[in-house]
N, C-alpha and C positions, 0 to 999 in steps of 0.2 A: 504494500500500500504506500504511497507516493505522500511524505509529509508537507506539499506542496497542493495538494488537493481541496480544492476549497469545499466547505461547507454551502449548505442551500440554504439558507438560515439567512446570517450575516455577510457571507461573502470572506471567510477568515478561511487560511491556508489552516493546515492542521500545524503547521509549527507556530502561524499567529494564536490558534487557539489555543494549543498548551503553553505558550506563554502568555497567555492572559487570563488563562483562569488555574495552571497549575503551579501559581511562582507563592511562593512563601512572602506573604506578608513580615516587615521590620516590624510591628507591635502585635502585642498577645492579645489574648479575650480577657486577661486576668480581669479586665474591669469591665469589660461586656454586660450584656444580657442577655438571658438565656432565650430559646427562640425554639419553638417544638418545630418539626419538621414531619412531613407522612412514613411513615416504618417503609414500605416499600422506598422510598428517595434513601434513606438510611443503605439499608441494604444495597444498593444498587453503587450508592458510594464508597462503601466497603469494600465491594466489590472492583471497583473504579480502581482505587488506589490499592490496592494487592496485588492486581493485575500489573499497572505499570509500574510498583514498586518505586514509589517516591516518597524519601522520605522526610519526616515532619509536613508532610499537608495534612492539615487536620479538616476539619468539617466546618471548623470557622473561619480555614483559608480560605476555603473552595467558595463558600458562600457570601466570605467579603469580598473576593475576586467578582464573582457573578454581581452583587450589587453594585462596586464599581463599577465594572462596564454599564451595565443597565443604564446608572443613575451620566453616565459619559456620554455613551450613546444615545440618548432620549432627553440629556440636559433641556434644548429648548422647546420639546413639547411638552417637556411636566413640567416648565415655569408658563408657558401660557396656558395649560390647563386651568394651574392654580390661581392666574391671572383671572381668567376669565370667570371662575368660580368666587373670587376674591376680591370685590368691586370694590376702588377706596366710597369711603363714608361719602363724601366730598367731592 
């Protein structure tokens, strides 16, 4: 399999994808919150990171990675979402 191959999704090679969602964050969860996830996503991450054997990705890597991008990617439709939802007073 070719790690130049793009996804359908986003348009991301598989080597932009694994380094955007498989890179070790520089800050821990220690001060976090805790955040349930569905058991099947669990498993399936488990599964994820055994497979490619990387180590120290935790589950709060994989998931700040994923909200970075999101929140990167979509920056100026969820600010005019919330614009629009968000009329000043005045």
């Amino acid at each position: 399999m070719s790690r130049t191959r793009r996804s359908k999704s986003q348009g991301l090679t598989e080597k932009e994808y694994f380094e955007t969602f498989f890179k070790i964050p520089k800050q821990n969860a220690s001060k976090g919150r805790t955040v349930y996830i569905r058991p099947e996503f669990h498993q399936k991450f488990l599964k994820l990171i055994a497979g490619l054997e990387i180590d120290r990705l935790t589950m709060y890597a994989y998931l700040d990675n994923i909200i970075e991008h999101h929140f990167t990617e979509f920056e100026e439709t969820i600010y005019k979402i919330y614009q629009d939802r968000n009329k000043p007073l005045f």
